[in-house]
C-alpha positions in Angstrom: 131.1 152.7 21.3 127.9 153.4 22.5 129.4 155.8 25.3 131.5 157.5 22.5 128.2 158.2 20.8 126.4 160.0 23.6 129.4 161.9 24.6 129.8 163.7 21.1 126.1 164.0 20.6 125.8 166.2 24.0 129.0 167.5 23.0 127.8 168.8 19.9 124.4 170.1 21.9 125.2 170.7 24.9 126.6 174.7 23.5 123.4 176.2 24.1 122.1 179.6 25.1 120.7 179.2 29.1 117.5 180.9 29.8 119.9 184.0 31.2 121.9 184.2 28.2 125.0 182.4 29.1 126.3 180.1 27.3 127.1 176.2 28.9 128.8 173.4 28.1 128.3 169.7 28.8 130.7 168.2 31.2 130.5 164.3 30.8 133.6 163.5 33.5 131.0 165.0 36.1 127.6 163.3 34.8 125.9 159.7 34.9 124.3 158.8 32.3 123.1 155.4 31.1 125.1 152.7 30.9 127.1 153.7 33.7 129.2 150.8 34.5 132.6 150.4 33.5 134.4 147.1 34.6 132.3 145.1 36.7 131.0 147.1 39.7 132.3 150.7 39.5 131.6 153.5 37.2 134.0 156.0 36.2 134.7 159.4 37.7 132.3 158.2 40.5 132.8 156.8 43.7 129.3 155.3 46.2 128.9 153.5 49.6 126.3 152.0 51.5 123.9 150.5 50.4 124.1 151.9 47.0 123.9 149.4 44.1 124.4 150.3 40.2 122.5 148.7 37.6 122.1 149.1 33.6 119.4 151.4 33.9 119.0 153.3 36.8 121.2 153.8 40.4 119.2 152.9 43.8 120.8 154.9 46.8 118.4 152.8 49.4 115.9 149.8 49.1 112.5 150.4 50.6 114.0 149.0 53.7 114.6 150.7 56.7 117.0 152.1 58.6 119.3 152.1 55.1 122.0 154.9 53.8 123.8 155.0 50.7 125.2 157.6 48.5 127.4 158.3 45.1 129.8 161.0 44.6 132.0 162.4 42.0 135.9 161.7 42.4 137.0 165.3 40.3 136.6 168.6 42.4 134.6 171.3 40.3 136.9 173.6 38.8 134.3 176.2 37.2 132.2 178.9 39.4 129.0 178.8 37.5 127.2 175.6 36.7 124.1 173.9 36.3 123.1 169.9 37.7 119.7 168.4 36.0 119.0 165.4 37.4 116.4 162.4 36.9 115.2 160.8 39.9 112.6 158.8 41.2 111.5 158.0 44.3 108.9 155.3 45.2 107.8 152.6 48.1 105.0 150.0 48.9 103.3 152.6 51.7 100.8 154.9 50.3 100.6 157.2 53.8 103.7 156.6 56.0 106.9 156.8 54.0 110.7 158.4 54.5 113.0 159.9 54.6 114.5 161.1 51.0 117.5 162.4 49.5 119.6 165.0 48.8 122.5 166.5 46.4 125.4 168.0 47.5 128.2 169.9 46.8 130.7 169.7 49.6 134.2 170.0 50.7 134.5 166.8 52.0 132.6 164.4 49.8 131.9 160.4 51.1 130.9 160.9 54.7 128.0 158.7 55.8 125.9 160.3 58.7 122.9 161.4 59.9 121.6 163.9 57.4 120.1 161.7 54.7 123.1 160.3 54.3 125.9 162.6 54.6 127.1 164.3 57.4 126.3 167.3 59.7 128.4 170.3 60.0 129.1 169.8 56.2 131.0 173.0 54.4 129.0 173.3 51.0 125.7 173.3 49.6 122.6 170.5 50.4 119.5 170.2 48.4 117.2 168.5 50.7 114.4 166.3 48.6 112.3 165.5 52.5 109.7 162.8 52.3 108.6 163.3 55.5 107.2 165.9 57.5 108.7 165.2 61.5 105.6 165.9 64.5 108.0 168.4 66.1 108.7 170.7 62.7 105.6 173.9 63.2 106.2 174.5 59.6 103.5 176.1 57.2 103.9 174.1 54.1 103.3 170.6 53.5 105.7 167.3 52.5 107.4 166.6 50.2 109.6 169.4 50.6 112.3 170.7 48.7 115.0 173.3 50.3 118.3 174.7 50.1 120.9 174.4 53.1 124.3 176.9 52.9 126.7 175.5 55.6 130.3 177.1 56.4 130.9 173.7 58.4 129.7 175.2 62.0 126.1 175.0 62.0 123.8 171.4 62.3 120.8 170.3 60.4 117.7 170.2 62.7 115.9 167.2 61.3 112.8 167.9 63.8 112.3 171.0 61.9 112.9 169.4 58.9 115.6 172.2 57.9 113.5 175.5 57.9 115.6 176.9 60.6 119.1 177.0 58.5 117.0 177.1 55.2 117.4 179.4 51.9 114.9 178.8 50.3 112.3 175.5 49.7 109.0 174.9 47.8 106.5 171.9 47.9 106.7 169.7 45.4 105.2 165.9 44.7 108.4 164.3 43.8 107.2 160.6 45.1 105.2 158.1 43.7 104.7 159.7 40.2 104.7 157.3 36.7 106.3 159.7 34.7 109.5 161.1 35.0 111.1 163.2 37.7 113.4 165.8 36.8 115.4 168.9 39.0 117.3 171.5 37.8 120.1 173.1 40.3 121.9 175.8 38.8 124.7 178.1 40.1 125.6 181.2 38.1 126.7 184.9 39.4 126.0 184.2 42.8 122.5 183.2 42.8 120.9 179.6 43.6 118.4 178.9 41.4 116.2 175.3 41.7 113.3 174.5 39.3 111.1 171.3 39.1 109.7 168.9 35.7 107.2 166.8 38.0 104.4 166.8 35.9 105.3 165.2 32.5 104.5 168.2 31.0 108.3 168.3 30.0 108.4 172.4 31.6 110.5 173.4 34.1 108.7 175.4 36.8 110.3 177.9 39.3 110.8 176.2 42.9 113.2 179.2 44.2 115.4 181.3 43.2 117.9 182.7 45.9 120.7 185.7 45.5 123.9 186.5 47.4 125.1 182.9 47.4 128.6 182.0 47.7 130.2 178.9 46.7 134.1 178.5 46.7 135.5 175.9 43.8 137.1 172.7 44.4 133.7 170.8 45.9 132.7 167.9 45.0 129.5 166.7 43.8 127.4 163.8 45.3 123.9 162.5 46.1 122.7 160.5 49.4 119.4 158.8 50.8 118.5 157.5 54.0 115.5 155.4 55.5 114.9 155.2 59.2 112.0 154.0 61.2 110.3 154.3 57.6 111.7 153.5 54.3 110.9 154.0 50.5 113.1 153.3 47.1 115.4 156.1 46.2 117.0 156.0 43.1 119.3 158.4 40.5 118.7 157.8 36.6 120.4 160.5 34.9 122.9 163.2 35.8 123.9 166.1 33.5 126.3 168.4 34.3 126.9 171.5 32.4 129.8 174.2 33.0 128.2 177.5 32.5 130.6 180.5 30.7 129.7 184.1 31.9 131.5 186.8 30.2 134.2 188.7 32.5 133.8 186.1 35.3 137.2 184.4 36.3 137.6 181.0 38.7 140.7 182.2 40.2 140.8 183.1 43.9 137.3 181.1 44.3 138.1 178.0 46.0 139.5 180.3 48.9 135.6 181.6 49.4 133.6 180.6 52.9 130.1 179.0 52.2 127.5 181.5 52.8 123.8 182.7 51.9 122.4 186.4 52.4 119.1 185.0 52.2 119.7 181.9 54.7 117.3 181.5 57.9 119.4 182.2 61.1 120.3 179.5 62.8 117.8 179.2 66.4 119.1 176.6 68.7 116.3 173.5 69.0 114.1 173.4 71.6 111.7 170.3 72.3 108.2 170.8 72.0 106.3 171.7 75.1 104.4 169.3 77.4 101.0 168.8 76.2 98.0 169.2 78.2 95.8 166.1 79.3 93.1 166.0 77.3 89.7 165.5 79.5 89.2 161.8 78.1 92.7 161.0 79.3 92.2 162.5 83.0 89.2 160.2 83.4 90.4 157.2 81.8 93.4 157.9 84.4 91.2 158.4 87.5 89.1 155.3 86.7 92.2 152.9 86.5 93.6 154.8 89.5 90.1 153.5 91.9 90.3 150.0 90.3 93.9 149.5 90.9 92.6 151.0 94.7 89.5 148.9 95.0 92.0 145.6 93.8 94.8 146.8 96.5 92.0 147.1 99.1 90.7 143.6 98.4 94.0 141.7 98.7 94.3 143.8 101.7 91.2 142.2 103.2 91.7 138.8 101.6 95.0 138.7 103.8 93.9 140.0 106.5 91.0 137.4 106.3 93.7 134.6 105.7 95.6 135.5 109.1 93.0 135.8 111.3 92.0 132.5 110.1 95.4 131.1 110.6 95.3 132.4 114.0 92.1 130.9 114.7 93.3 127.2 113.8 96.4 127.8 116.4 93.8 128.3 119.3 92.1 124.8 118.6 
């Protein structure tokens, strides 16, 4: 009853003019939105692995554990070319400094593949919203972490996690999505060809501009999901609520779309990773060296002499 109830009250709402003057539509087979659960463990429309666990009030991807994965994904392709995804999130832990890695939404071909990109797979053919918790030693970037950004992928190119993504990236923006009391809350929207991502972080209830990215191509028929991963550090990663909302465009048509290749004007070029080079010994280093170098020689010459020493005294008692 209670589900019946939110259903027709977004139903009734969810007909609204968009900031761009489209009109959009709330899709409730392709959102989450509390309770969830349907009998016992699963939730409808939905599908989730790993270590992934569903509760009456919200959905925790990973436990501030490490070396965790888990992720939730939406069993009924998208059959609409313009949309929008607003999502409620948090994302927390017991460190204060050292913390990782984060999450992401997709919308993929091939939904439900564990791997090594917070969650999901490389080489994915689709779109990745990277939410990255941690800034890696190796990534020369010039912004700061957390880090939101964009990844277009036609299924051939590889997310380089020691540049955190700005080598394959649209577009990103800082933004202090962990740790916060208040609600988090991102909005991903698709319409006309252009990627557009804004941020609630403050609990001012505003959406603020984190990018806004033209030329974007998206075939239909993907599928929808979220993922998290921790590695050698950890934090909580969890999903609240998920609105989806089909957005209607005048003269735009879905036909022919799901036959597109994933692509971005605006996307970085991919460069091929290179290690960091070898860095210099500091001066404090060098002499720290030197000195254990002439007291690992001053101990190798005194067992010398303490043998020598011992044989000659060996060969002394042989003569008596």
């Amino acid at each position: 009853m209670i589900n019946l109830i939110i259903y027709l009250l977004f139903t009734l709402i969810s007909a609204t003019i968009c900031d761009q003057g489209y009109q959009s539509y709330f899709r409730r087979e392709y959102s989450l939105v509390k309770p969830y659960q349907g009998s016992g463990m699963t939730i409808p429309n939905w599908d989730f692995f790993g270590s992934t666990i569903v509760t009456q009030s919200f959905i925790r991807l990973t436990p501030d554990q490490q070396s965790k994965q888990g992720g939730i994904f939406n069993r009924i392709p998208i059959t609409f070319k313009n949309w929008e995804v607003v999502v409620e999130f948090k994302i927390d832990g017991h460190r204060k400094d050292l913390f990782g890695d984060g999450m992401a939404f997709w919308y993929v071909k091939d939904p439900l593949k564990p791997g090594s990109v917070f969650g999901h797979e490389d080489k994915f053919s689709g779109l990745g919203i990277f939410f990255d918790t941690y800034a890696n030693q190796n990534g020369a970037h010039n912004h700061g972490h957390p880090y939101i950004s964009a990844m277009v992928n036609n299924g051939s190119e590889s997310y380089d996690h020691d540049s955190d993504g700005t080598h394959t990236q649209v577009s990103g923006c800082e933004a202090k999505i962990r740790g916060v009391e208040h609600d988090t809350t991102i909005s991903i929207t698709y319409a006309d060809e252009t990627l557009t991502v804004r941020t609630n972080i403050e609990g001012t209830n505003e959406f603020k501009e984190c990018f806004t990215s033209k030329g974007v191509k998206l075939p239909t028929n993907y599928y929808y999901g979220f993922t998290a991963a921790t590695g050698d550090l950890s934090d909580n990663h969890y999903l609240i609520t998920v609105r989806t909302y089909e957005i209607d465009i005048p003269g735009h048509t879905n036909e022919g779309r799901e036959n597109i290749i994933p692509s971005a004007i605006n996307a970085e070029p991919q460069r091929d990773h290179t290690d960091d080079p070898v860095k210099p010994m500091s001066n404090l280093k060098f002499f720290f060296l030197i000195v254990c170098a002439l007291i690992f020689l001053v101990l190798l010459v005194a067992v010398g002499i303490m043998l020598f020493n011992k044989q000659n005294d060996m060969n002394r008692k042989r003569f008596y």
